[in-house]
C-alpha atoms as an extended CHARMM CRD file, in Angstrom:
* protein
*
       201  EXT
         1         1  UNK       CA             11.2400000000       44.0480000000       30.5370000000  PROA      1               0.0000000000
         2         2  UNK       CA             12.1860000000       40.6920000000       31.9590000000  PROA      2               0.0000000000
         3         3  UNK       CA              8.4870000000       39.8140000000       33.0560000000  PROA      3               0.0000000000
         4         4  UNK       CA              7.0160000000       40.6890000000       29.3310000000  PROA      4               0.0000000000
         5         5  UNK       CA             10.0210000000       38.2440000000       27.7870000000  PROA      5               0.0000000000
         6         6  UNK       CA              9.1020000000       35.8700000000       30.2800000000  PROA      6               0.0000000000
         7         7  UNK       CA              5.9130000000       35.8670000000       29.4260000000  PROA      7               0.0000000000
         8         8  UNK       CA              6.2510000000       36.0230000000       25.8090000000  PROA      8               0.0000000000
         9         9  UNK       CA              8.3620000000       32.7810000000       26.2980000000  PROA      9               0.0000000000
        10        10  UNK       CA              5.8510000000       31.0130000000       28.3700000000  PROA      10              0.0000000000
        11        11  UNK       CA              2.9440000000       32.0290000000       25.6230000000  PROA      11              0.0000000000
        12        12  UNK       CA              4.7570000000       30.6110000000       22.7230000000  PROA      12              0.0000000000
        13        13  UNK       CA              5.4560000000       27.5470000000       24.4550000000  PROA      13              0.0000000000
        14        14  UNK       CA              1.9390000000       26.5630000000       25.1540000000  PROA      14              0.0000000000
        15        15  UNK       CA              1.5790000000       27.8020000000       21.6990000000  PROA      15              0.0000000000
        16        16  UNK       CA              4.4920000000       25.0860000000       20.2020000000  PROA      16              0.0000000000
        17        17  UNK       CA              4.4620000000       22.4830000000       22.1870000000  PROA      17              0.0000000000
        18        18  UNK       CA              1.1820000000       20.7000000000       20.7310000000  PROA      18              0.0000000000
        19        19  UNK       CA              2.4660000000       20.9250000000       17.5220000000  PROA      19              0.0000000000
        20        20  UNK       CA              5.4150000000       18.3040000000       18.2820000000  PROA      20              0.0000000000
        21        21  UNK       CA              3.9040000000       15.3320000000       17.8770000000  PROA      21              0.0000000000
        22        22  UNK       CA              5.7290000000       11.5740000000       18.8420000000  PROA      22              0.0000000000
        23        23  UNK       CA              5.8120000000        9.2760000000       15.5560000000  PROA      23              0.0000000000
        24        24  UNK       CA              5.8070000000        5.3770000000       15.8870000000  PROA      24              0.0000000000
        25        25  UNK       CA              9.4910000000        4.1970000000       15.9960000000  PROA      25              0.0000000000
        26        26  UNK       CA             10.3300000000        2.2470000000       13.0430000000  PROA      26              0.0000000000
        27        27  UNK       CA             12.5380000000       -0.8220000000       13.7170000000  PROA      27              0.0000000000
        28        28  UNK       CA             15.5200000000       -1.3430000000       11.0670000000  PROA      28              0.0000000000
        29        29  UNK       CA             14.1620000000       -2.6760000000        7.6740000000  PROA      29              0.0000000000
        30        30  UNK       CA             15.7230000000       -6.2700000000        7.4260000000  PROA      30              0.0000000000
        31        31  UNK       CA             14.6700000000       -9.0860000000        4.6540000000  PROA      31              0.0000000000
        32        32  UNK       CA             11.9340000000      -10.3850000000        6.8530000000  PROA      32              0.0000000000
        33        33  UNK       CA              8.4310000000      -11.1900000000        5.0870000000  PROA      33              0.0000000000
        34        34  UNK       CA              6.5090000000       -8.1520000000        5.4130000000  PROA      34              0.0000000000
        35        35  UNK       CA              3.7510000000       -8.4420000000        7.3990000000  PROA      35              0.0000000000
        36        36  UNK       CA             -0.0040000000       -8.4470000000        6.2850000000  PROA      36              0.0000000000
        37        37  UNK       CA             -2.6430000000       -6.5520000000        7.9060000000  PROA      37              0.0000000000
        38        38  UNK       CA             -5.9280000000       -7.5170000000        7.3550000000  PROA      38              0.0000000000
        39        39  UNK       CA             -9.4310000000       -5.4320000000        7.0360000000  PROA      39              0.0000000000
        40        40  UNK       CA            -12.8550000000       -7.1500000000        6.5550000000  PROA      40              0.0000000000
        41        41  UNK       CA            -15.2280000000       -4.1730000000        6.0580000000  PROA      41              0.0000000000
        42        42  UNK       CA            -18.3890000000       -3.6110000000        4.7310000000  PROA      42              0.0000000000
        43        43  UNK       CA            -19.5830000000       -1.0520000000        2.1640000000  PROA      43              0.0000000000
        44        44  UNK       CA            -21.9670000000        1.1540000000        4.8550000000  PROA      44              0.0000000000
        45        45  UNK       CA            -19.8270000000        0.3330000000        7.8860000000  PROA      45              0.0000000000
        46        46  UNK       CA            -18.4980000000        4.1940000000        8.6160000000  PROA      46              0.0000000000
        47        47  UNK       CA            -15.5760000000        2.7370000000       11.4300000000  PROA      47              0.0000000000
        48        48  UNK       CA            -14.5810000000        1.0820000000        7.7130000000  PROA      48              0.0000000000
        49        49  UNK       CA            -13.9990000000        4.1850000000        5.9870000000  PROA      49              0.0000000000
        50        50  UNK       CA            -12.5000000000        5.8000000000        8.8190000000  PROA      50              0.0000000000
        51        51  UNK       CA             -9.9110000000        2.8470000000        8.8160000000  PROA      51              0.0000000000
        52        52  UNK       CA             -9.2540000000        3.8700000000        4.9720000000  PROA      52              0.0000000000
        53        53  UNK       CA             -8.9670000000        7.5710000000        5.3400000000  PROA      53              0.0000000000
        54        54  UNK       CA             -6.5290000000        6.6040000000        7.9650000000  PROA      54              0.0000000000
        55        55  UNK       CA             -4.1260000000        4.4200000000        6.2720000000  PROA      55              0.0000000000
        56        56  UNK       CA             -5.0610000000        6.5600000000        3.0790000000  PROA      56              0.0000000000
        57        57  UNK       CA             -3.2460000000        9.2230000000        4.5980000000  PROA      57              0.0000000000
        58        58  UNK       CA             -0.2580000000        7.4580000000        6.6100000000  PROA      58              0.0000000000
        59        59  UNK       CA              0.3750000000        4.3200000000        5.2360000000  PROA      59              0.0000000000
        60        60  UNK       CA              3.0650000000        5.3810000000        3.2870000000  PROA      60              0.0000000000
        61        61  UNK       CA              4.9300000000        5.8820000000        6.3380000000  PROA      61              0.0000000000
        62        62  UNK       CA              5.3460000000        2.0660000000        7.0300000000  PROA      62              0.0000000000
        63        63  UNK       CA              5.0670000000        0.5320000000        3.6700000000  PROA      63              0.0000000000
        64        64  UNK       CA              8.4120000000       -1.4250000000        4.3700000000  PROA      64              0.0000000000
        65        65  UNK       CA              6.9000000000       -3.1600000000        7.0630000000  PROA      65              0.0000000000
        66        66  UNK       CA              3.5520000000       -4.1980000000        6.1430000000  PROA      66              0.0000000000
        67        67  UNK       CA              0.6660000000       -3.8360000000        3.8580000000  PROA      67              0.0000000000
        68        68  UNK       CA             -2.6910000000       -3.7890000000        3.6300000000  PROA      68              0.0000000000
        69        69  UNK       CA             -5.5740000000       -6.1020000000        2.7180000000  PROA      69              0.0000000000
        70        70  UNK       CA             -8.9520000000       -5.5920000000        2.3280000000  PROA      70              0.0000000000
        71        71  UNK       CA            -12.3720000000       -8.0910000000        2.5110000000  PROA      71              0.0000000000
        72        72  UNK       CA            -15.9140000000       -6.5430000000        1.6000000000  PROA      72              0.0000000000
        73        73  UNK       CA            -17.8830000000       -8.9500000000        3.4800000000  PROA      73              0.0000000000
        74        74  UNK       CA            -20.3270000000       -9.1090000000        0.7620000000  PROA      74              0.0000000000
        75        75  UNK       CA            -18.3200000000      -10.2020000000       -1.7610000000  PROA      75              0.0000000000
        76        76  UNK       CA            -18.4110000000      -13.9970000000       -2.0630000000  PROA      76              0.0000000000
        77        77  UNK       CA            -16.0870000000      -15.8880000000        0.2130000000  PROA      77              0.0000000000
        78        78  UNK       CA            -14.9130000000      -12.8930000000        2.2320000000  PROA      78              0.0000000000
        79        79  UNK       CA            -17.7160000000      -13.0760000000        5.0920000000  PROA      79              0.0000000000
        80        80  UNK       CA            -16.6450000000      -17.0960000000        5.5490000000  PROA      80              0.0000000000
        81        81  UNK       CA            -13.4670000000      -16.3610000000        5.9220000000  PROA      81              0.0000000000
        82        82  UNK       CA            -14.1520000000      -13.7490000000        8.4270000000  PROA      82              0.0000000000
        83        83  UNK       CA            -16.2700000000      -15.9690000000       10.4360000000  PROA      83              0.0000000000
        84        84  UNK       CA            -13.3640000000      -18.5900000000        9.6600000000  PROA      84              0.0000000000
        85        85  UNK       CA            -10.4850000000      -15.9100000000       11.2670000000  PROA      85              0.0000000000
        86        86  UNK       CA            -12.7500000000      -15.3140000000       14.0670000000  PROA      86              0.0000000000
        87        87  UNK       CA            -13.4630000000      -18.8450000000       14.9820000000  PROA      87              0.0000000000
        88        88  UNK       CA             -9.7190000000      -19.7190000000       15.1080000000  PROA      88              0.0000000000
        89        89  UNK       CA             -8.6440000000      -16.9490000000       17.0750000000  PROA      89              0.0000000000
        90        90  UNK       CA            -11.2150000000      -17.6050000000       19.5590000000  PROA      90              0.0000000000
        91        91  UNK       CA            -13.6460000000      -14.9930000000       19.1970000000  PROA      91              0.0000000000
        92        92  UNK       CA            -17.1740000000      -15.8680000000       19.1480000000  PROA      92              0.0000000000
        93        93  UNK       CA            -18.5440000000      -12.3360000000       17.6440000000  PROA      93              0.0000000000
        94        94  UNK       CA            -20.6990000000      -12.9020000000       14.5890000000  PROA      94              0.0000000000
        95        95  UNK       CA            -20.9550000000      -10.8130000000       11.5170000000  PROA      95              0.0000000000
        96        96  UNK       CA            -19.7060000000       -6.8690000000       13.3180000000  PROA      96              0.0000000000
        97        97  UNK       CA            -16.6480000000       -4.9640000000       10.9680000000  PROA      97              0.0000000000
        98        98  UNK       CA            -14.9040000000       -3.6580000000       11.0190000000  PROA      98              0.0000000000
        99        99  UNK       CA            -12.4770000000       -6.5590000000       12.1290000000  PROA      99              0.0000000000
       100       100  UNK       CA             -8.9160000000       -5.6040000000       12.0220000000  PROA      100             0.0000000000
       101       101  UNK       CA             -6.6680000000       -8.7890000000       12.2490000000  PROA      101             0.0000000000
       102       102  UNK       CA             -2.5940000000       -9.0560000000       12.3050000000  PROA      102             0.0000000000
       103       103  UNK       CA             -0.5580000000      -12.4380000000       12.4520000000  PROA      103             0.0000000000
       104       104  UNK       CA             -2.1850000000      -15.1600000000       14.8320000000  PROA      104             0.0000000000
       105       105  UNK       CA             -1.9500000000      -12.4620000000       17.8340000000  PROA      105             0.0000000000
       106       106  UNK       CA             -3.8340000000       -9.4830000000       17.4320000000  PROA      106             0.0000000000
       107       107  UNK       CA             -7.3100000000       -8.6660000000       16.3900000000  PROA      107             0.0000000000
       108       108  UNK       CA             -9.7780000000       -5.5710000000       16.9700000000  PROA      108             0.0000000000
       109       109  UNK       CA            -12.8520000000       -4.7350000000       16.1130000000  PROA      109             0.0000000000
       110       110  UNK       CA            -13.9420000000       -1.4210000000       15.8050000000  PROA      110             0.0000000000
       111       111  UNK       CA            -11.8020000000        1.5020000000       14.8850000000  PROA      111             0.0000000000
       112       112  UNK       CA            -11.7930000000        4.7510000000       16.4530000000  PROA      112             0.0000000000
       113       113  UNK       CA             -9.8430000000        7.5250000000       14.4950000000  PROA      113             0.0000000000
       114       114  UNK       CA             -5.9280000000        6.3790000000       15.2420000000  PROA      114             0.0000000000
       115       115  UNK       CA             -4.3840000000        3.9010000000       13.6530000000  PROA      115             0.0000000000
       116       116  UNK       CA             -1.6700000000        3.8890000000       16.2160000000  PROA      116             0.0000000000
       117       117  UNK       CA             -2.3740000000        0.8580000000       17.7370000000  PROA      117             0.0000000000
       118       118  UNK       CA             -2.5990000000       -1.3010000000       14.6790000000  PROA      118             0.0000000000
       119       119  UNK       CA              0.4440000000        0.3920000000       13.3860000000  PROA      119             0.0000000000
       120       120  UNK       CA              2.3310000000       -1.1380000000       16.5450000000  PROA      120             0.0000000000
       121       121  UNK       CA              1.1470000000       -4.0920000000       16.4290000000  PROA      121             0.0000000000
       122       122  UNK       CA              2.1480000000       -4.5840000000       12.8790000000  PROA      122             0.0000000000
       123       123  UNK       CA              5.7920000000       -3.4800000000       13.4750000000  PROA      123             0.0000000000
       124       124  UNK       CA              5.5790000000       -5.7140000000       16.1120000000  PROA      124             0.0000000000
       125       125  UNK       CA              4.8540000000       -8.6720000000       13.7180000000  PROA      125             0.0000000000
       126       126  UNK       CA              7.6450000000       -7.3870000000       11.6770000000  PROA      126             0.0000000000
       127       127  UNK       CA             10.1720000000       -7.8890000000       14.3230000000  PROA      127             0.0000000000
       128       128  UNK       CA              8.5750000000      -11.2620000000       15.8620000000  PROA      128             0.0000000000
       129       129  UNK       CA             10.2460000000      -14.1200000000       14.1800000000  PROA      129             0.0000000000
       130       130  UNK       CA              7.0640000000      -16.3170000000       14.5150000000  PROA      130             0.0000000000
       131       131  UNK       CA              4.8970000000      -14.1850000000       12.6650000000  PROA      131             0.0000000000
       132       132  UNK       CA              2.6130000000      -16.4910000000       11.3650000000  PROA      132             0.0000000000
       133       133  UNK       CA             -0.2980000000      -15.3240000000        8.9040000000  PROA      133             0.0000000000
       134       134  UNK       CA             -3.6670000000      -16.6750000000       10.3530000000  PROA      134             0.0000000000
       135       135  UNK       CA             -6.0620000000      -15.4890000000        7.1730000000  PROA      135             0.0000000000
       136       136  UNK       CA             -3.3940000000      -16.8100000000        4.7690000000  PROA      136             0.0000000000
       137       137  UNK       CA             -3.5840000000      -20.3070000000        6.5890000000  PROA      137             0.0000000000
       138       138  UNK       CA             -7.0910000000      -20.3570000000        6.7260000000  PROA      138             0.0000000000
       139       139  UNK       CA             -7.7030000000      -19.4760000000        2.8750000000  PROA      139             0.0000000000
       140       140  UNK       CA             -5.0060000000      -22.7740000000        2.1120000000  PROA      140             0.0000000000
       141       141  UNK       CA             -6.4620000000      -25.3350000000        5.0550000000  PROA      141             0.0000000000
       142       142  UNK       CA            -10.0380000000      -24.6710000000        4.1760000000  PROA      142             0.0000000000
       143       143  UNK       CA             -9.6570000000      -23.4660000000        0.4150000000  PROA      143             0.0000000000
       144       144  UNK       CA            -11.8010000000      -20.5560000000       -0.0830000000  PROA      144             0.0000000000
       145       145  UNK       CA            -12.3860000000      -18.8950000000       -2.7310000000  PROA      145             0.0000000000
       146       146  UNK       CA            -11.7060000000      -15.0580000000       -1.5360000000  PROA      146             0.0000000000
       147       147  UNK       CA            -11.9800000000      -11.9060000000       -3.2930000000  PROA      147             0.0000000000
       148       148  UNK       CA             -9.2750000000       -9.3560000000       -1.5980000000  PROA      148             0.0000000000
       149       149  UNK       CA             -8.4730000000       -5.5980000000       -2.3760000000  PROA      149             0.0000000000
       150       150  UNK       CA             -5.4790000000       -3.8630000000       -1.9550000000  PROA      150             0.0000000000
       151       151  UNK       CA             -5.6360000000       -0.8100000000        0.0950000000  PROA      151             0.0000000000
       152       152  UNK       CA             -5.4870000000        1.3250000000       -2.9410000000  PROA      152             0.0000000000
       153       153  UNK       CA             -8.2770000000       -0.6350000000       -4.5680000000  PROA      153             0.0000000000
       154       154  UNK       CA            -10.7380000000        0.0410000000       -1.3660000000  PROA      154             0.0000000000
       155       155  UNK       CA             -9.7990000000        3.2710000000       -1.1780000000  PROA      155             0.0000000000
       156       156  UNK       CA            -10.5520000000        4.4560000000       -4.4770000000  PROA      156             0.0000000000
       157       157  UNK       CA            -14.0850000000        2.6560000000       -4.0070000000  PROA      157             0.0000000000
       158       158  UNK       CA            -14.1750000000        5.4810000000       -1.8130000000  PROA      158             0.0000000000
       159       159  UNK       CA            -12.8730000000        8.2990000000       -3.8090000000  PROA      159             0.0000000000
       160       160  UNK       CA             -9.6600000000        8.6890000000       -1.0070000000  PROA      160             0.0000000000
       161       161  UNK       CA             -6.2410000000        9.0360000000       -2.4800000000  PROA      161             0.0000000000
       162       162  UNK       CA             -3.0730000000        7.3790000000       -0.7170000000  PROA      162             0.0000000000
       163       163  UNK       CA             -0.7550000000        9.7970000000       -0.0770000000  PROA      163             0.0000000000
       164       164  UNK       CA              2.7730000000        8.9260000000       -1.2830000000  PROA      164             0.0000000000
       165       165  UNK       CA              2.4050000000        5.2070000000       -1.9320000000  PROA      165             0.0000000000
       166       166  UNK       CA              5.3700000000        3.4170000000       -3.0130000000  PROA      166             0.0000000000
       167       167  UNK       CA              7.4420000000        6.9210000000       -2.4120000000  PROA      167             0.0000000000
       168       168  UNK       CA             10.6600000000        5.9280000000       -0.3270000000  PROA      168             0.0000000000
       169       169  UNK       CA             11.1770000000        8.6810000000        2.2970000000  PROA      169             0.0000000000
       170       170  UNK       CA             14.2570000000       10.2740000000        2.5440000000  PROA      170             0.0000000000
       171       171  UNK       CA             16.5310000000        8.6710000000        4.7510000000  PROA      171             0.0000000000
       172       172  UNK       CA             18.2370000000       11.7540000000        6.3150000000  PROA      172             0.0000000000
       173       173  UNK       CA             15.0570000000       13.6300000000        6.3830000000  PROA      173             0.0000000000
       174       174  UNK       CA             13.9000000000       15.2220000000        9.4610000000  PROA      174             0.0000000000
       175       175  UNK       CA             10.8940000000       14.5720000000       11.3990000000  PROA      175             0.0000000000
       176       176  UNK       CA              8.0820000000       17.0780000000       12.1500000000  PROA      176             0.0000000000
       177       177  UNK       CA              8.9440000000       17.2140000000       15.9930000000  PROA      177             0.0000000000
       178       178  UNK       CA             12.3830000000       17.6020000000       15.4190000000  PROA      178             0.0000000000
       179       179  UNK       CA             11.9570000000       20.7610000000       13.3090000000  PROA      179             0.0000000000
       180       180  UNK       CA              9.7160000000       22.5280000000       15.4770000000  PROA      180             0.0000000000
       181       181  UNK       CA             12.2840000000       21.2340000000       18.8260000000  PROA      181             0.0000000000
       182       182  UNK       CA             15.4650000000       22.8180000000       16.3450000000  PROA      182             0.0000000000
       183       183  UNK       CA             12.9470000000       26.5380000000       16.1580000000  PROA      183             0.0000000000
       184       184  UNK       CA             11.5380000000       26.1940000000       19.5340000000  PROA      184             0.0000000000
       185       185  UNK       CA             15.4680000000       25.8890000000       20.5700000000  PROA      185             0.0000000000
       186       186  UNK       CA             16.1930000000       29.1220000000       18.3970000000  PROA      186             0.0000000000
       187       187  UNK       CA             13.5850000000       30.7780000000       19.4380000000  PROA      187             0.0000000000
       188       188  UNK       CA             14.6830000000       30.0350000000       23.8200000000  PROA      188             0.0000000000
       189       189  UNK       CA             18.4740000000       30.8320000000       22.6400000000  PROA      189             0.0000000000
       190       190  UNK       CA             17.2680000000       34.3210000000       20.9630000000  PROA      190             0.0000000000
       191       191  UNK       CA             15.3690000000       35.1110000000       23.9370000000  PROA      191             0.0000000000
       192       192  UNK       CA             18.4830000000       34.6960000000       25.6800000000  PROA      192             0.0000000000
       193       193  UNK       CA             20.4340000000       36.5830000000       24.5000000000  PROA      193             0.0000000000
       194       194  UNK       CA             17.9840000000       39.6380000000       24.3710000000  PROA      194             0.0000000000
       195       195  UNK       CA             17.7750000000       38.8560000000       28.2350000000  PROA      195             0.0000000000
       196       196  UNK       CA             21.7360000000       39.2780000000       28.3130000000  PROA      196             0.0000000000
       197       197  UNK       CA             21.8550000000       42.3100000000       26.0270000000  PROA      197             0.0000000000
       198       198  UNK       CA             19.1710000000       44.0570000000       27.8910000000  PROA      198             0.0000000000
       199       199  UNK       CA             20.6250000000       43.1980000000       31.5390000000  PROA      199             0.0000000000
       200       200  UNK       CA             24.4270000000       45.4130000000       29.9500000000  PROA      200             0.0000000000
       201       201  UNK       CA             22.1020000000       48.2680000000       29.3510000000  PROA      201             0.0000000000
């Protein structure tokens, strides 16, 4: 009887394990600037719409800290201030999206299918008291005429909603992992005491 509970125990926690999954740590929400991060995409540029679907689905998460902004390169001014961006943070890349850019200290291009690392680097920003924003700068130095769309606006080019946007989550909510930790800890103390109950008989 031992072996099967043992067993059973093992099972369901290859079973439950995957399913807790680490979120980003949020720092405190303070009156500091929010922070801007900053897409230049293109209309046929799939990595682009895989950024979108992304953030369409978890931005809502860190709305307090930053937002997003959008440039379709092919909308007048956007590609020159891409080119712009790039030149002053010292990349020599021409014309590839999409380019991901946050403050004056980090910039990607590409995406892959987690936001993750952008989503660090942005709460990063938040917390670094010499945020400074580069495309902002740029449009006011050298002023461009842009045309910018709010993550919403590229979205729905897209036909993606985003989930829960100004919704506030509830502060004494609990997190996904932390549920399935409070039933996987059930679940080890019931097994317990079945061990216990079965060992008096």
């Amino acid at each position: 009887m031992k072996k099967v509970l043992l067993s059973l125990l093992m099972a369901l926690t290859i079973i439950i394990m995957p399913c807790v999954k680490a979120d980003v740590d949020l720092p405190e929400i303070t009156d500091h600037e929010k922070v801007t991060v900053y897409l230049f995409r293109a209309e046929t540029c799939g990595h682009c719409h895989d950024f979108l679907e992304y953030f369409a689905e978890n931005y809502y998460k860190y709305q307090d800290y930053f937002e997003i902004v959008t440039y379709e390169v092919n909308k007048e001014g956007n590609y020159e201030l891409m080119q712009a961006a790039k030149e002053y943070m010292g990349n020599d890349d021409v014309g590839h999206v999409p380019y991901i850019l946050v403050g004056n200290s980090f910039e990607k291009l590409g995406f892959g299918t987690d936001g993750t690392e952008i989503i660090e680097e942005a709460l990063a920003a938040y917390q670094d008291e010499n945020y400074e924003d580069v495309v902002q700068k740029i449009i006011e130095e050298e002023d461009l005429s842009v045309n910018p769309d709010s993550l919403e606006e590229a979205c729905a080019e897209l036909n993606y909603e985003v989930v829960g946007l100004n919704e506030k989550k509830k502060k004494n909510s609990l997190s996904d992992g932390a549920i399935v930790g409070i039933i996987f800890g059930v679940i080890i103390l019931g097994f317990a005491v079945l061990v216990i109950f079965s060992r008096k008989k």
